[in-house]
C-alpha atoms as an extended CHARMM CRD file, in Angstrom:
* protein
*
       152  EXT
         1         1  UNK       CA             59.5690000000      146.1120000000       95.9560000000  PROA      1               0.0000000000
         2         2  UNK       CA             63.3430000000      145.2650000000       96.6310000000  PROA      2               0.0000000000
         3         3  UNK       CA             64.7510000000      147.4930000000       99.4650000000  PROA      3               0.0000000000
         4         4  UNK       CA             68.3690000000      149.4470000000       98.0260000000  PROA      4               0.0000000000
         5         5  UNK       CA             71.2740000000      149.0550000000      100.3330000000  PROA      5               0.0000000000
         6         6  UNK       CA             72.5730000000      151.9860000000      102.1010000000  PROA      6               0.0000000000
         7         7  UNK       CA             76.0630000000      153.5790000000      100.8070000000  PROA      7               0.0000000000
         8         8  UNK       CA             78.3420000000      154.0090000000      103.7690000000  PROA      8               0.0000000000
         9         9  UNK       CA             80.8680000000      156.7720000000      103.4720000000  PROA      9               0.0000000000
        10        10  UNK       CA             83.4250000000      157.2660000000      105.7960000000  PROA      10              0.0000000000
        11        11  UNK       CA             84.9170000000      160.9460000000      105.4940000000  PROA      11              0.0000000000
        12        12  UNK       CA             86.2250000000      163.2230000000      107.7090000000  PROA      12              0.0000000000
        13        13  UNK       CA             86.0940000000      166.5310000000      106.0130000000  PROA      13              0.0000000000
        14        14  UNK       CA             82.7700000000      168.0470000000      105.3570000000  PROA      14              0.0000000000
        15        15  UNK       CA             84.1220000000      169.6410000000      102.0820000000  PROA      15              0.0000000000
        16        16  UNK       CA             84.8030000000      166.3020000000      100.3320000000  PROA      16              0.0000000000
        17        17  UNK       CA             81.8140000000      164.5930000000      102.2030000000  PROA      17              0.0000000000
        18        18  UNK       CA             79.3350000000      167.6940000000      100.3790000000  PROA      18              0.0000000000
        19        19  UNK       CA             81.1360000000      167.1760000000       96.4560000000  PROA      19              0.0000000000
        20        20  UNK       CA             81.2620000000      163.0920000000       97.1360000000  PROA      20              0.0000000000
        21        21  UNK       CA             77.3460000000      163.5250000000       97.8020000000  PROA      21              0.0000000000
        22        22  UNK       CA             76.6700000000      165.9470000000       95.2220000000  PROA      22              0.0000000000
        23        23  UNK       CA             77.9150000000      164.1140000000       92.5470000000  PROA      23              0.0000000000
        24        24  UNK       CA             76.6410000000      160.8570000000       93.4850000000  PROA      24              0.0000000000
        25        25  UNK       CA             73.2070000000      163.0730000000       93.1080000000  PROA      25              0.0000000000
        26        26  UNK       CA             74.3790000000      164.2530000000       89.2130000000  PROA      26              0.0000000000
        27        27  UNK       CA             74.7110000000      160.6640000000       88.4630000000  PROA      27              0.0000000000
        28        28  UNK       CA             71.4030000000      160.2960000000       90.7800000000  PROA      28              0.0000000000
        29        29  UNK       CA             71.2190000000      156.8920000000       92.3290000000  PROA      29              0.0000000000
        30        30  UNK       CA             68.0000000000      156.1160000000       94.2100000000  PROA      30              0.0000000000
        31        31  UNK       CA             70.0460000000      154.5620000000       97.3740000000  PROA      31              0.0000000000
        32        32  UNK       CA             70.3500000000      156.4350000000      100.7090000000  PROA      32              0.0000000000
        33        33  UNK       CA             74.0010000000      157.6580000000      101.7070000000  PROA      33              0.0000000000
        34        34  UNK       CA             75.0480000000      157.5540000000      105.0840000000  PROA      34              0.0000000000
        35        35  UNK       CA             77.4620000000      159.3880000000      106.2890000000  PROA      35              0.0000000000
        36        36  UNK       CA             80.2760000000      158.7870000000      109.4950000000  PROA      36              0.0000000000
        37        37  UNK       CA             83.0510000000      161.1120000000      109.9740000000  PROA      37              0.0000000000
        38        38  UNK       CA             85.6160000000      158.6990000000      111.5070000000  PROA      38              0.0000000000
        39        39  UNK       CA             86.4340000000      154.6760000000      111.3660000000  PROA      39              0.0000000000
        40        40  UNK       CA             85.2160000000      154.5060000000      114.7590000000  PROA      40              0.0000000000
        41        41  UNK       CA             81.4510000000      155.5440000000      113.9160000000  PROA      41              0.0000000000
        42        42  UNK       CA             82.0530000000      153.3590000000      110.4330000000  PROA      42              0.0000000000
        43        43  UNK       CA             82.3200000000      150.1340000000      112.7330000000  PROA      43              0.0000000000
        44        44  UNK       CA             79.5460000000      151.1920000000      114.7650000000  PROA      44              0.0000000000
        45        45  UNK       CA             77.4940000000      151.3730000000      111.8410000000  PROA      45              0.0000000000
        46        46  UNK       CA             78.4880000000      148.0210000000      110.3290000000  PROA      46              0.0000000000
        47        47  UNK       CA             78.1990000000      146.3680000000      113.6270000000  PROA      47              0.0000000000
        48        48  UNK       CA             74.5340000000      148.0610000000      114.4430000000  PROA      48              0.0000000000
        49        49  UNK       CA             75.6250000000      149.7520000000      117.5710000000  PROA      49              0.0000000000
        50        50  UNK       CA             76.2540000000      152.9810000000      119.5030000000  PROA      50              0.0000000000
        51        51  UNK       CA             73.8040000000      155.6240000000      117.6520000000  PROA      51              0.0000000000
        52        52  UNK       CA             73.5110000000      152.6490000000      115.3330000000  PROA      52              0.0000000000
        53        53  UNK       CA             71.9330000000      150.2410000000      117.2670000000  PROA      53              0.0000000000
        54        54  UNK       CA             68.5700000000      150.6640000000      116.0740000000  PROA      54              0.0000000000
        55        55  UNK       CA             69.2060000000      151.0790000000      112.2650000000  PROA      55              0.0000000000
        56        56  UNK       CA             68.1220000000      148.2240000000      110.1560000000  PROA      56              0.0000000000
        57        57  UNK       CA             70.8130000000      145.1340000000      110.1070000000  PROA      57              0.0000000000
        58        58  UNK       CA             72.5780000000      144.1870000000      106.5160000000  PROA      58              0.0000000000
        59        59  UNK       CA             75.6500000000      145.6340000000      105.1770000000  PROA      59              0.0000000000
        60        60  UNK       CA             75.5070000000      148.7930000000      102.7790000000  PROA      60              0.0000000000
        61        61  UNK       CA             75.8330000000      148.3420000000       98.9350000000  PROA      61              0.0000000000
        62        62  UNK       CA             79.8200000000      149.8920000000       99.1370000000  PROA      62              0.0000000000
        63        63  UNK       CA             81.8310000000      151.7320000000      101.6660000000  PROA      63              0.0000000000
        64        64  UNK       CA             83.5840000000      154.7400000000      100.0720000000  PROA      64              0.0000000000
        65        65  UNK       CA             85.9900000000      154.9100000000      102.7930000000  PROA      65              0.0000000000
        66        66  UNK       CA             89.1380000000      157.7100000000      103.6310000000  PROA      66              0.0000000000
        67        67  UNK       CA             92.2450000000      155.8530000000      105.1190000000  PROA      67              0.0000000000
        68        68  UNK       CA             93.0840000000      159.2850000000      106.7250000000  PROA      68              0.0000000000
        69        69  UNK       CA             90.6200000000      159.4040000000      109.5010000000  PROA      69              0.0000000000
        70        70  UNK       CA             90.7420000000      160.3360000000      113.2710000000  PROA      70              0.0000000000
        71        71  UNK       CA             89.9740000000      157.3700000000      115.8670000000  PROA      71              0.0000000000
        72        72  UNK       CA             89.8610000000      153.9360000000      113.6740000000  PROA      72              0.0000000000
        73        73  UNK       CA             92.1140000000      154.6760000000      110.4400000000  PROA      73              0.0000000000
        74        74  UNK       CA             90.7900000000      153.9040000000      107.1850000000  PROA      74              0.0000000000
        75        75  UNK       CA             93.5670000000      151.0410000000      107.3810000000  PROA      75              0.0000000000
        76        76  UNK       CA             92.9930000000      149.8120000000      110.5940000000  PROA      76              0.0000000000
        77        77  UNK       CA             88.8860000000      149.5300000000      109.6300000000  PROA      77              0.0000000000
        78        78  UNK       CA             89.4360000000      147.8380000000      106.3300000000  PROA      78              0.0000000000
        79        79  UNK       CA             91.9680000000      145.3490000000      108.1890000000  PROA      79              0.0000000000
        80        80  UNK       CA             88.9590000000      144.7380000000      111.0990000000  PROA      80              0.0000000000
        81        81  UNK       CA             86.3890000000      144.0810000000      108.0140000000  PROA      81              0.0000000000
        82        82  UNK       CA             88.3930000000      141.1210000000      106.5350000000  PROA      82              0.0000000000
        83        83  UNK       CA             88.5110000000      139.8000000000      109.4740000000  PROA      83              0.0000000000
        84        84  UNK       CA             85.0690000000      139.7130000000      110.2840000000  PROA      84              0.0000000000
        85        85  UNK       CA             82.8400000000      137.1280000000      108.7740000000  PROA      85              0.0000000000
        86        86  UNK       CA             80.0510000000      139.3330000000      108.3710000000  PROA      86              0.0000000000
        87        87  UNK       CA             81.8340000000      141.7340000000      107.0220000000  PROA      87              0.0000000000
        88        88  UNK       CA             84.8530000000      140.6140000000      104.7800000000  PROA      88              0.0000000000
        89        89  UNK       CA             82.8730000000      140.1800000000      101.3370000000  PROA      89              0.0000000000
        90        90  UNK       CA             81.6920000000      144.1280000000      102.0710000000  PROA      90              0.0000000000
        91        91  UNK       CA             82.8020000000      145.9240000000       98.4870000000  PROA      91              0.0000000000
        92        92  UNK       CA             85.3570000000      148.7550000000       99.7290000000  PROA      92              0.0000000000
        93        93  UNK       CA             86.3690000000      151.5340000000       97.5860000000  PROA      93              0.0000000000
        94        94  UNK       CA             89.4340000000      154.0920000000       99.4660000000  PROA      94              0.0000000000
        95        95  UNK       CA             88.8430000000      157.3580000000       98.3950000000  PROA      95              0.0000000000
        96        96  UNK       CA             91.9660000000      159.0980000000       99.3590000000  PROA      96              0.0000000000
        97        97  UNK       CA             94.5760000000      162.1570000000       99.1120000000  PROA      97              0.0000000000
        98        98  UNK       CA             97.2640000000      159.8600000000       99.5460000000  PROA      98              0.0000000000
        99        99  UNK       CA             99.2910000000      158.6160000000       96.9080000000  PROA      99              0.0000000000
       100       100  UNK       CA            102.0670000000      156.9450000000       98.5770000000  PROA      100             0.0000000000
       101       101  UNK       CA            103.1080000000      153.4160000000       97.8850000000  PROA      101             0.0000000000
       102       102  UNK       CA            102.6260000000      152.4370000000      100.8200000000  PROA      102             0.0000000000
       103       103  UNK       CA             99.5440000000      152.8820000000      101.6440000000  PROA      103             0.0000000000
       104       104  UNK       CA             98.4350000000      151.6390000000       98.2200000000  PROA      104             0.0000000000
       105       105  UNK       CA            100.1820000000      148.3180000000       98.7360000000  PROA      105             0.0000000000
       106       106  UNK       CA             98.4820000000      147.8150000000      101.7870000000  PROA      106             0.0000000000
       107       107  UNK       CA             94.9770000000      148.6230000000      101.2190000000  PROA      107             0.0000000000
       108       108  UNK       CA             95.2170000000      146.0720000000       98.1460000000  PROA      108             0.0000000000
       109       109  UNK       CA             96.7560000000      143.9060000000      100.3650000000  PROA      109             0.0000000000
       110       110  UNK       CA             93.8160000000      144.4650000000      103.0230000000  PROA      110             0.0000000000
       111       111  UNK       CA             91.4830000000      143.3710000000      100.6010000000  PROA      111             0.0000000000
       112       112  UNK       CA             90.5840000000      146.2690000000       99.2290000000  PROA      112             0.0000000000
       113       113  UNK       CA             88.2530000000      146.4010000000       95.7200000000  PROA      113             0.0000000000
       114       114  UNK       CA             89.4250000000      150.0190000000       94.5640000000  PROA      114             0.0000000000
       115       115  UNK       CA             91.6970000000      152.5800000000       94.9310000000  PROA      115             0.0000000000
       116       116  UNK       CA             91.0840000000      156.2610000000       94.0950000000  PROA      116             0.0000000000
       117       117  UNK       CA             93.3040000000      159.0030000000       94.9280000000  PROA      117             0.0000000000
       118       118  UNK       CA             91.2030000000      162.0320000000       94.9130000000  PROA      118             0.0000000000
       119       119  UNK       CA             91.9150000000      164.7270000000       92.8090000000  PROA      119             0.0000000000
       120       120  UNK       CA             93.1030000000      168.1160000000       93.8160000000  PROA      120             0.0000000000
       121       121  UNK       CA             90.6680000000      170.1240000000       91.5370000000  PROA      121             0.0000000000
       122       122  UNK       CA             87.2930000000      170.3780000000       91.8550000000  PROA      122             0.0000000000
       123       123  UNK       CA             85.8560000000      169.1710000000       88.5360000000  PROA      123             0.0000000000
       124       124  UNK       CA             88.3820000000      166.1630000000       88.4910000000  PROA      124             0.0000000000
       125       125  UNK       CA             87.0540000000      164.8430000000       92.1020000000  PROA      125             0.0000000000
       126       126  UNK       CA             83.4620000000      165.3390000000       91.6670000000  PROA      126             0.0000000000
       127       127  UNK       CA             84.0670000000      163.3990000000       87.9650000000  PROA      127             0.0000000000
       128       128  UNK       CA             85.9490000000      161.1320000000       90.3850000000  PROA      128             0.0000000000
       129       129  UNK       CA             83.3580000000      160.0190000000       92.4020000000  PROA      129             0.0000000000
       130       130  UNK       CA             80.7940000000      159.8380000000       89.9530000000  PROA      130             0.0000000000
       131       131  UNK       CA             82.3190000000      157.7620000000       87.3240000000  PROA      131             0.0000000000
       132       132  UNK       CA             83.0420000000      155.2510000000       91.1670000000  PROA      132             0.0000000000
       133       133  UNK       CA             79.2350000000      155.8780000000       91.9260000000  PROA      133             0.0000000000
       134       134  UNK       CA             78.3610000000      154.9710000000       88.4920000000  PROA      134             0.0000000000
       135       135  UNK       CA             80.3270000000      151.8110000000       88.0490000000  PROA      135             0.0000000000
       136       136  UNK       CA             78.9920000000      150.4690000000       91.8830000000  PROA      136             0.0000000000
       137       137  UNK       CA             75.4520000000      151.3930000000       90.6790000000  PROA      137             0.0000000000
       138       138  UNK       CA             75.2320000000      149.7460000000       87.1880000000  PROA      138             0.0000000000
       139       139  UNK       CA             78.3110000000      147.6690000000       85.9080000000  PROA      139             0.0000000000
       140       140  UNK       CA             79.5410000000      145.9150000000       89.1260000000  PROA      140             0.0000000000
       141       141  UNK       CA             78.0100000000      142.3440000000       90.2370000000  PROA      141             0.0000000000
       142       142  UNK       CA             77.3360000000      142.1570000000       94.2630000000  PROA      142             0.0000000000
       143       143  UNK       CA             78.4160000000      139.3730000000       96.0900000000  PROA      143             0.0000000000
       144       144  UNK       CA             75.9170000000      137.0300000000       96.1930000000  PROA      144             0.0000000000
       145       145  UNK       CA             72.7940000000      137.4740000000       98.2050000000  PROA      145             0.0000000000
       146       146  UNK       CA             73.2570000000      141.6200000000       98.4390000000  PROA      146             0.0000000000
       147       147  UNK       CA             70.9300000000      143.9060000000       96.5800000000  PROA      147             0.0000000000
       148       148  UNK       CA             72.4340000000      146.0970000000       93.4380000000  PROA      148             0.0000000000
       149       149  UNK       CA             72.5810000000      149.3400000000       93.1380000000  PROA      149             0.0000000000
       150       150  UNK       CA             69.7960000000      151.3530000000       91.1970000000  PROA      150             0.0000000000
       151       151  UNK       CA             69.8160000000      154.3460000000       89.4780000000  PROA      151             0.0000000000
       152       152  UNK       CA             66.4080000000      156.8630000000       89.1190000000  PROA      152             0.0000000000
């Protein structure tokens, strides 16, 4: 049987890291989340070091990654991924707070495959995240040579 990829999410706050794992649950996909609280421990993971050193090699199926993060910026990491052969064809979705221009223009400039401001109330972000879950797990097409998404 076909090992599933890992889903890397990089979130700071434990409340939106709890919701973003409970509804990718509701929707449940069969792939292990793994969870880093800063940009810094996200490259660690990609790169197999630090704590990560001994974790299986391979990229995850998607990073669902904050660009408001302490250490490495969401910004800064999605800038070091397209820069990094390994790394560049990595499918990256931002799931932010911010909605300024800015920022939006440069994560899509970055390279960036989605863009989802995160909703203030509670049933809007958990619907959020599991209509992104859902369309990683079932409609999207990997790059080639990475493993799909499954659902239950």
């Amino acid at each position: 049987m076909t090992e599933l990829k890992t889903i890397l999410l990089a979130e700071d706050s434990p409340s939106d890291v709890e919701l973003t794992l409970e509804a990718l649950k509701e929707i449940s996909l069969a792939n292990d989340v793994q969870v880093v609280r800063d940009g810094a421990e996200a490259l660690d993971y990609l790169k197999c070091r630090g704590m990560f050193s001994g974790r299986s090699p391979g990229n995850p199926a998607v990073l669902l990654l904050d660009i408001k993060m302490p250490k490495v910026t969401g910004l800064e990491l999605l800038r070091l991924l397209r820069e990094d052969a390994q790394l560049k064809t990595l499918p990256v979705v931002v799931l932010t707070s911010s909605r300024e221009d800015r920022d939006l223009a440069e994560c899509y400039k970055l390279g960036v495959n989605a863009y989802v401001v995160k909703p203030v109330k509670f049933e809007e972000f958990f619907e959020a995240v599991k209509q992104v879950g859902a369309f990683w797990a079932i409609v999207n097409e990997p790059p080639p040579g990475s493993l799909k998404m499954r659902t239950r």
